[in-house]
C-alpha positions as CSV (number, residue, x, y, z in Angstrom):
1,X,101.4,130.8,-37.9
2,X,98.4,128.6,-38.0
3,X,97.4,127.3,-34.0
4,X,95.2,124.3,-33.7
5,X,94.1,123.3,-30.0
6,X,92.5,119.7,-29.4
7,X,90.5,119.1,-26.2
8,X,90.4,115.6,-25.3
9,X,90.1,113.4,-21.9
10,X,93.4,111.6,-22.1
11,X,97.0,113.0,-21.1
12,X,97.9,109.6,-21.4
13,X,97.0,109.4,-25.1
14,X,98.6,112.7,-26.0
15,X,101.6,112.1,-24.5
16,X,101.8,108.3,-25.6
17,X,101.7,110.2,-29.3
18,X,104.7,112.7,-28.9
19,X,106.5,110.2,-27.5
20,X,106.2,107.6,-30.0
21,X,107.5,110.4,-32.4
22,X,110.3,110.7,-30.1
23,X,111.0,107.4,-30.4
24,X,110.8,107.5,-33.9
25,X,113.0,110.4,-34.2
26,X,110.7,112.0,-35.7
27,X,110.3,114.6,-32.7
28,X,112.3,116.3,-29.9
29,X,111.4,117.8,-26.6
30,X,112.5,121.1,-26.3
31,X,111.1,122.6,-23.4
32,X,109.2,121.6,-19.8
33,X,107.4,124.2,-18.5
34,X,107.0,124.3,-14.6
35,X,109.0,120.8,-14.4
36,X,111.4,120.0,-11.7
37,X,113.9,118.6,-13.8
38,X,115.2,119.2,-17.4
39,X,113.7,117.9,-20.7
40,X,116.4,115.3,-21.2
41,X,116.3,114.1,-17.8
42,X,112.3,113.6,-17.7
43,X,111.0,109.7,-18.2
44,X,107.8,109.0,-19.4
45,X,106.8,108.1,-16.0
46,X,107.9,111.8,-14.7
47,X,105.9,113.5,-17.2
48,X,102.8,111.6,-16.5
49,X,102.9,111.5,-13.1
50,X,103.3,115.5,-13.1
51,X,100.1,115.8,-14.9
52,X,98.6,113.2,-13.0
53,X,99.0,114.3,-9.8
54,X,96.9,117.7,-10.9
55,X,94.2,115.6,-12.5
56,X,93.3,113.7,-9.3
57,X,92.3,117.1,-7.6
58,X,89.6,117.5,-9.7
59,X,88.3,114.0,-11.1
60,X,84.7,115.0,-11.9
61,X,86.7,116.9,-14.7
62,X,86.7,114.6,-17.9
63,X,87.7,117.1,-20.5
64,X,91.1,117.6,-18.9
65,X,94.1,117.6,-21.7
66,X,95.1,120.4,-24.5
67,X,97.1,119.5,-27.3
68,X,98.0,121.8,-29.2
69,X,99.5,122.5,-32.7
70,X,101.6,125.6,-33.6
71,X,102.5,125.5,-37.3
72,X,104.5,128.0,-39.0
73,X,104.7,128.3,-42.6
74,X,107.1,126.1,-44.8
75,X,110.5,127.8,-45.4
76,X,110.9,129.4,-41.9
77,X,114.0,129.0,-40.4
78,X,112.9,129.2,-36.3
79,X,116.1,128.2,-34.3
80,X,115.5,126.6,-31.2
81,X,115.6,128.8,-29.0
82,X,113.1,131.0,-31.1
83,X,110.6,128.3,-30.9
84,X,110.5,128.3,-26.8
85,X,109.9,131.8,-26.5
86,X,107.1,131.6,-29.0
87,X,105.8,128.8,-26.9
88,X,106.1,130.6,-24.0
89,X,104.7,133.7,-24.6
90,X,101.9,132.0,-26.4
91,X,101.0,129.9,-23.1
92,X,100.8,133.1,-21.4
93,X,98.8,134.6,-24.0
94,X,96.1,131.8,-23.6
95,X,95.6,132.1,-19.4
96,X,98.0,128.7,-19.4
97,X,101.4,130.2,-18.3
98,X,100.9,129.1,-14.8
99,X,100.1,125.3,-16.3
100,X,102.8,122.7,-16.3
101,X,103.2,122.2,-20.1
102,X,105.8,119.9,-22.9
103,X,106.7,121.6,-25.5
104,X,107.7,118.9,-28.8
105,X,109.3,120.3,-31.7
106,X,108.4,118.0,-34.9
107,X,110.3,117.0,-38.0
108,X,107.9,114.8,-39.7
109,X,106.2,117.6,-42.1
110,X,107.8,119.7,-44.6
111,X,106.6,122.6,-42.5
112,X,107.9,123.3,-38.9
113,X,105.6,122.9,-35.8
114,X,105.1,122.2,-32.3
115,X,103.2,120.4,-30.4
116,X,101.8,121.3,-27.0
117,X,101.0,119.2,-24.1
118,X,99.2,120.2,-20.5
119,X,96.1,120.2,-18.5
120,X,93.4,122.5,-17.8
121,X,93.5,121.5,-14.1
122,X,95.1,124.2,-12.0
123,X,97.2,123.3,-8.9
124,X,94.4,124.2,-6.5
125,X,91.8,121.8,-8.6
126,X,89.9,124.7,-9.8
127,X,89.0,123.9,-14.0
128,X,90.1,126.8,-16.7
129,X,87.4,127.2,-18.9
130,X,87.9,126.1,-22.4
131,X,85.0,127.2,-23.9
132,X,85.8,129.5,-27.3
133,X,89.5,129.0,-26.2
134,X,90.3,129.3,-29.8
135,X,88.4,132.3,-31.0
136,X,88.8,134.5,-27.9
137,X,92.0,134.0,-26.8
138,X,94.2,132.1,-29.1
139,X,93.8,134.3,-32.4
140,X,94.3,137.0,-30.8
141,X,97.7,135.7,-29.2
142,X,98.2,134.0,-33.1
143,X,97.5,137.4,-34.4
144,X,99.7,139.1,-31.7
145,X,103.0,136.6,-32.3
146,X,103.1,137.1,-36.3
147,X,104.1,141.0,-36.1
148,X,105.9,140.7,-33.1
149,X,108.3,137.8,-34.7
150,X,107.3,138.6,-38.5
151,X,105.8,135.5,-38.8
152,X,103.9,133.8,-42.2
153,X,100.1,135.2,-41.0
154,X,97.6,132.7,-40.8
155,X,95.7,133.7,-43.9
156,X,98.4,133.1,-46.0
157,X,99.4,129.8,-44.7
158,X,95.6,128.7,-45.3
159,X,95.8,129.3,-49.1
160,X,98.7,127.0,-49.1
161,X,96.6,124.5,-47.0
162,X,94.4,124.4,-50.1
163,X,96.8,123.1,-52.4
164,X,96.8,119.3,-53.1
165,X,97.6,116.7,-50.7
166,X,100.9,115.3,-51.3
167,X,103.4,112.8,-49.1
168,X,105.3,116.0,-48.2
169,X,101.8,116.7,-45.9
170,X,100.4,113.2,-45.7
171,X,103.3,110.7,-44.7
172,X,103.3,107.8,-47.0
173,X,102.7,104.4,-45.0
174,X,105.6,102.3,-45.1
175,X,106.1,99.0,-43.4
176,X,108.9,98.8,-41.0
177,X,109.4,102.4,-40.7
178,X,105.8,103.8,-39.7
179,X,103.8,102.4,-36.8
180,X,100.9,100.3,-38.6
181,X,97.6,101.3,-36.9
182,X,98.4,105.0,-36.6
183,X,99.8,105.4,-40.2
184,X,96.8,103.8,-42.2
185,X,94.2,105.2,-40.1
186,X,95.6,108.7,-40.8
187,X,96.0,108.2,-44.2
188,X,92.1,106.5,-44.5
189,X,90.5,108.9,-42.3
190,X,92.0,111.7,-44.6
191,X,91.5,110.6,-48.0
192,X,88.2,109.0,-47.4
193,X,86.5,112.6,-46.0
194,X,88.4,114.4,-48.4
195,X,88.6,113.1,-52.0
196,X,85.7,112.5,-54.4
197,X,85.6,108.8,-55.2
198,X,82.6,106.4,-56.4
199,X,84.0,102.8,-55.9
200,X,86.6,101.2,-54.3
201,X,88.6,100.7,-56.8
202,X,88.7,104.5,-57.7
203,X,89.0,104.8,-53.6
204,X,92.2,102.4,-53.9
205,X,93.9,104.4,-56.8
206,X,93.8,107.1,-54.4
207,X,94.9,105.2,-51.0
208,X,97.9,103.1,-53.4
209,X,99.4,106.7,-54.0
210,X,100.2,106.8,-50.1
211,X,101.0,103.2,-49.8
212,X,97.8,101.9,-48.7
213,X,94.7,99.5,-49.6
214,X,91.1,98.3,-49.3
215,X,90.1,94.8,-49.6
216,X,86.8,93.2,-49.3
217,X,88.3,89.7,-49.6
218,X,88.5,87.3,-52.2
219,X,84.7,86.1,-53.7
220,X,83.3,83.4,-52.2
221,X,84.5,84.0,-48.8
222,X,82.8,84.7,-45.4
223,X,84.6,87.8,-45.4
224,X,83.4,89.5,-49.1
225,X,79.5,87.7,-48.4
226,X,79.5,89.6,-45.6
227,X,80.6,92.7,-46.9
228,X,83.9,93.0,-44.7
229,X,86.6,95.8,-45.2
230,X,90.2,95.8,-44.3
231,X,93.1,97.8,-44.7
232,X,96.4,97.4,-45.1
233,X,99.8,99.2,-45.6
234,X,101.3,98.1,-49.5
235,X,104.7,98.0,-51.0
236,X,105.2,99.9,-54.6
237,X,104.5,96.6,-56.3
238,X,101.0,96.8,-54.7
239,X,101.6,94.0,-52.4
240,X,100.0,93.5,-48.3
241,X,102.4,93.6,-46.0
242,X,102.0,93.6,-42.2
243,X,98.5,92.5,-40.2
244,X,95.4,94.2,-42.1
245,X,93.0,96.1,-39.7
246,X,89.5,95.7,-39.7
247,X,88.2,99.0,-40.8
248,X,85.3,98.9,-37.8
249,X,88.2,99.1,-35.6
250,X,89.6,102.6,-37.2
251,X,88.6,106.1,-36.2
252,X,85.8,106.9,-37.8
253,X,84.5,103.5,-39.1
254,X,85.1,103.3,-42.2
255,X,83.5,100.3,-43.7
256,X,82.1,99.3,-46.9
257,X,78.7,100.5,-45.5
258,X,79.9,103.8,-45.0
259,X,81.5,104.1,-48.2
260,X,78.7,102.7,-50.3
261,X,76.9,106.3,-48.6
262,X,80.0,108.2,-49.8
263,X,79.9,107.0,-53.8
264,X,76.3,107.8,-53.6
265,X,76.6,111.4,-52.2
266,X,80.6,111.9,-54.3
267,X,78.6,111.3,-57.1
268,X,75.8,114.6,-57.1
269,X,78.9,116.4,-56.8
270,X,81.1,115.2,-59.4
271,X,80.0,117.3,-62.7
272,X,82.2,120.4,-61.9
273,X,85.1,118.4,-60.8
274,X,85.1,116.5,-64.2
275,X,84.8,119.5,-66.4
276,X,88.0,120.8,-64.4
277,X,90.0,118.1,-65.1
278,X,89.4,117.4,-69.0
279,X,89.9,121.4,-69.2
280,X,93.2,120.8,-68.0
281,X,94.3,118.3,-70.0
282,X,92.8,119.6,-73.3
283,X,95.0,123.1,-72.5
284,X,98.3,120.4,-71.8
285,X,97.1,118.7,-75.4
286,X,96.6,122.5,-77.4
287,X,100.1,123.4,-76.0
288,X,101.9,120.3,-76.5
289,X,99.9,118.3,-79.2
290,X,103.0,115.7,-80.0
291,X,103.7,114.8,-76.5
292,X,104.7,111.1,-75.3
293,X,103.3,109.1,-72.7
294,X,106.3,110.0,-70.3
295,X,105.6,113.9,-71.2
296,X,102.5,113.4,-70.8
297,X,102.7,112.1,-67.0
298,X,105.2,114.3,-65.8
299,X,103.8,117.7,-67.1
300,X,100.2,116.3,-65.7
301,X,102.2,115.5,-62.1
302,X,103.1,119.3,-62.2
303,X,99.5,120.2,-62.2
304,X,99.2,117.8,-59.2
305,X,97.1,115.7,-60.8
306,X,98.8,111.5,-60.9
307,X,98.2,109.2,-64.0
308,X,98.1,105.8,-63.2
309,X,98.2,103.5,-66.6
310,X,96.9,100.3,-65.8
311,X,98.2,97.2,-67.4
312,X,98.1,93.4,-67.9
313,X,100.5,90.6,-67.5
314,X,101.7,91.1,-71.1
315,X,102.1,94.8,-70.9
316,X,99.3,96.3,-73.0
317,X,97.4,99.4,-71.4
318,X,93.7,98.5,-70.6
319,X,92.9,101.3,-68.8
320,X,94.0,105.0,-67.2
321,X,93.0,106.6,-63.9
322,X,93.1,110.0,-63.1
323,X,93.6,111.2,-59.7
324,X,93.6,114.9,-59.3
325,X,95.3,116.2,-55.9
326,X,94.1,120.0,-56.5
327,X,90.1,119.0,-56.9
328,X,90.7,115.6,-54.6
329,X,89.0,113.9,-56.9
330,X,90.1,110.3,-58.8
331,X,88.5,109.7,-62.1
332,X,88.7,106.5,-65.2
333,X,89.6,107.7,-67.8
334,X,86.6,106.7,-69.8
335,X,84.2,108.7,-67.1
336,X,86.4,112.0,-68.7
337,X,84.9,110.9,-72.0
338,X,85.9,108.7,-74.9
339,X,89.1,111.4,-75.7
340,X,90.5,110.5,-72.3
341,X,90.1,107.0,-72.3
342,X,93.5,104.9,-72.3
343,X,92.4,103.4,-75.7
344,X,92.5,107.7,-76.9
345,X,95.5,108.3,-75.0
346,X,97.7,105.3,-75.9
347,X,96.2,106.1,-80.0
348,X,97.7,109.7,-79.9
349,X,100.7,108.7,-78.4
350,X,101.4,106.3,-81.0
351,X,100.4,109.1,-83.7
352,X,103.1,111.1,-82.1
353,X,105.9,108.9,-82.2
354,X,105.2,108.0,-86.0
355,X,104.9,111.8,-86.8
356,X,108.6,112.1,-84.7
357,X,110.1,109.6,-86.7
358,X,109.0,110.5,-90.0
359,X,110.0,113.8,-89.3
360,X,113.0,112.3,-88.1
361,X,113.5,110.5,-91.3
362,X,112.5,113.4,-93.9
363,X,115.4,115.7,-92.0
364,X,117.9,112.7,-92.2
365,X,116.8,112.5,-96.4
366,X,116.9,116.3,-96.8
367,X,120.3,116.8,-94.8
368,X,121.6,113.8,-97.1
369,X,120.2,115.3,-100.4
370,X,121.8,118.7,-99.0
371,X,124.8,117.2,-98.8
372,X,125.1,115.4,-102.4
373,X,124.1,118.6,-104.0
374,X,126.1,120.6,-102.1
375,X,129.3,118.1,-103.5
376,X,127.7,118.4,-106.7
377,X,127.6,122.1,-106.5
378,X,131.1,122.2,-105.7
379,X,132.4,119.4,-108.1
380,X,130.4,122.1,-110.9
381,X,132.2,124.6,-110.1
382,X,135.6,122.8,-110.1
383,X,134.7,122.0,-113.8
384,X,133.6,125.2,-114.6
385,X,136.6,127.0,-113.8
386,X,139.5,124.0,-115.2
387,X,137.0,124.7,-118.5
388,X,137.8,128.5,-118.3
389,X,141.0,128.4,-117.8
390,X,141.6,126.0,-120.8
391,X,139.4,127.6,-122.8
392,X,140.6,131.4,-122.0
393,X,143.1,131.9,-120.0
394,X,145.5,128.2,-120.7
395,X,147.2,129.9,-124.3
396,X,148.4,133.2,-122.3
397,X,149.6,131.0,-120.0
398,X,151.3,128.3,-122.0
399,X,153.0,131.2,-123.9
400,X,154.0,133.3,-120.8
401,X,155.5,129.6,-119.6
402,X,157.4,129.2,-122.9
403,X,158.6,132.8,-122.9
404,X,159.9,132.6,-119.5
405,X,161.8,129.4,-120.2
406,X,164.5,131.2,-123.0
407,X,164.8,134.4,-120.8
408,X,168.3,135.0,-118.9
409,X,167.9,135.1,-115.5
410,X,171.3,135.8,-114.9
411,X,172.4,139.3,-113.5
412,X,173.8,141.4,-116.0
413,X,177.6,141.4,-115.1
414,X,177.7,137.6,-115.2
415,X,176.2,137.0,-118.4
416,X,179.2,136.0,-120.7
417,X,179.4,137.0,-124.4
418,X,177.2,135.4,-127.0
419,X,179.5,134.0,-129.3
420,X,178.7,134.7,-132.8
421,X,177.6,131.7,-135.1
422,X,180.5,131.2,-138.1
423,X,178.6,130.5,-141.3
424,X,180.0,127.9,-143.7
425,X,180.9,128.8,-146.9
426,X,178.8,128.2,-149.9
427,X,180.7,125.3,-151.9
């Protein structure tokens, strides 16, 4: 079990985001610690006003709301009820048993978690310290849960953190179905501090894979001269949909001036990255030297690394990008080296599928001259042995044929009397 715990000034904000998942139905309440009434019967308005009542007894207070993430590793089936005694004995664990607390139960990872909401603000307005919360007492209570439920340790769960991000742990953006502002910034602030990129365009392969884009504008307008940035959530064809957001307004500010730092400092650290990647695919190559394009893509995706082939209006390949989800790094081809470039690439493709069909063709040739000797071979032999038996065997035959035709078959007791032949007299 991995436990996360977010200090922040806003109850309002931390409940406005459990709900929205609620809404979405992407999340359930499960449990209401210290409420009056039950889960299903508390409104928005209840919840709030039960935390808010605690918060005006101490207002000097600004750092007054915990949320907190409990994450448990993927493949563990935790029932219900399971999952409100873990909460509840990890709330003790922490000194915040006493607290009114939500407990929300998530479904929009491929790993189970919950999410924690309450206040640091006890009923007589005195503050609970937060400082080293985590270190001092929630690993220890982490630590404590794992053996006494068996749970995935922490450790574990960690090295499978470092794995490659995919849309099973960063939620694609999709219009209509994921709310805008929150979706792209999640997906921007992620890739942008994570991946290795050193333009936008590299920068865009990456944010395309989870169904978002960068765009400075078109050239010419106030927008590019200025050096503006927006976002905005795509559709598989690549197209805008929905109201782009200026990326000054996004957590983190991610604007073109803040990136143009990033391709500067990606770049120092590139090298190592690089020589990982055309490793990879030179080991895929020495394995599987007549592969196809499709081949190659799929076996590549399996390494976590995406190949995106890029081409124009009349369908020829220009260009290849590499994006590798293991290293977070995105690469063109042609950085790799001349061997990787989509010009390489598309070459020994083409040498493949000649060598597979003229392999193709000798085995149809061989398999037809196979089969016309083989008739040959048999017609031969039918010759051979009509020739023997005329030429050996047919006379003892012939006379064994003739012999049998002027035998009597006829059983002994019915055979009549030959009669004997009267000769003529001599005149």
């Amino acid at each position: 079990m991995v436990a996360r715990i977010i200090t922040g000034k806003s109850i309002r904000g931390a409940l406005h985001y459990n709900e929205h998942k609620v809404r979405e139905g992407q999340a359930e309440l499960i449990f209401a610690s210290r409420f009056l009434q039950e889960p299903e019967e508390l409104s928005f308005k209840d919840k709030l006003g039960r935390f808010g009542r605690l918060l005006e007894k101490s207002p000097q207070v600004k750092t007054n709301t915990l949320h907190i993430s409990l994450n448990f590793a993927f493949g563990e089936q935790l029932e219900e009820e399971r999952l409100q005694v873990i909460a509840l004995r990890y709330m003790d664990m922490i000194g915040f048993g006493e607290q009114p607390y939500l407990v929300y139960r998530h479904h929009d990872a491929a790993h189970p978690h919950l999410h924690i909401v309450t206040t640091n603000i006890r009923s007589d307005g005195s503050r609970i310290d937060l400082h080293n919360i985590g270190r001092l007492r929630s690993e220890p209570a982490r630590q404590a849960l794992e053996l006494e439920y068996g749970l995935v340790q922490a450790e574990r769960m960690k090295k499978e953190e470092a794995l490659p991000l995919e849309p099973l742990q960063l939620e694609k953006a999709l219009y209509g179905k994921s709310e805008t502002r929150r979706s792209i910034a999640r997906i921007v602030s992620t890739v942008t501090r994570h991946y290795n990129y050193t333009s936008l365009a590299e920068l865009n392969a990456v944010l395309r894979h989870f169904g978002v884009m960068a765009d400075r504008g078109r050239e010419g307008t106030q927008m590019h001269r200025n050096k503006g940035l927006s976002y905005s959530i795509v559709n598989g064809k690549g197209e805008k949909q929905g109201v782009p957001l200026k990326a000054s307004t996004l957590p983190g500010k991610p604007t073109l001036a803040y990136l143009e730092k990033q391709f500067e400092r990606n770049e120092l650290s590139r090298r190592p990255l690089q020589l990982s990647l055309r490793t990879g695919i030179d080991k895929l190559f020495h394995s599987q030297p007549r592969m196809s394009r499709e081949d190659f893509v799929k076996r590549l995706a399996r390494e976590h690394v995406h190949v995106v082939f890029r081409e124009n209006s009349q369908g020829i390949t220009y260009g290849v990008t590499y994006i590798d989800h293991r290293h977070k790094a995105v690469f063109n081809g042609s950085e790799l080296g001349k061997a990787y470039s989509a010009k390489a690439i598309t070459e020994c493709f083409s040498q493949n599928a000649a060598r597979t069909e003229q392999v193709g063709n000798t085995r149809q040739e061989v398999s037809r001259q196979q089969g016309t000797a083989g008739t040959a071979r048999l017609a031969g032999q039918h010759e051979q042995e009509a020739a023997r038996l005329n030429n050996s065997d047919a006379p003892g035959l012939l006379e064994a044929l003739l012999k049998a035709e002027h035998q009597n078959h006829l059983p002994e007791p019915l055979r009549g009397k030959r009669k004997k032949r009267r000769r003529k007299p001599r005149l």
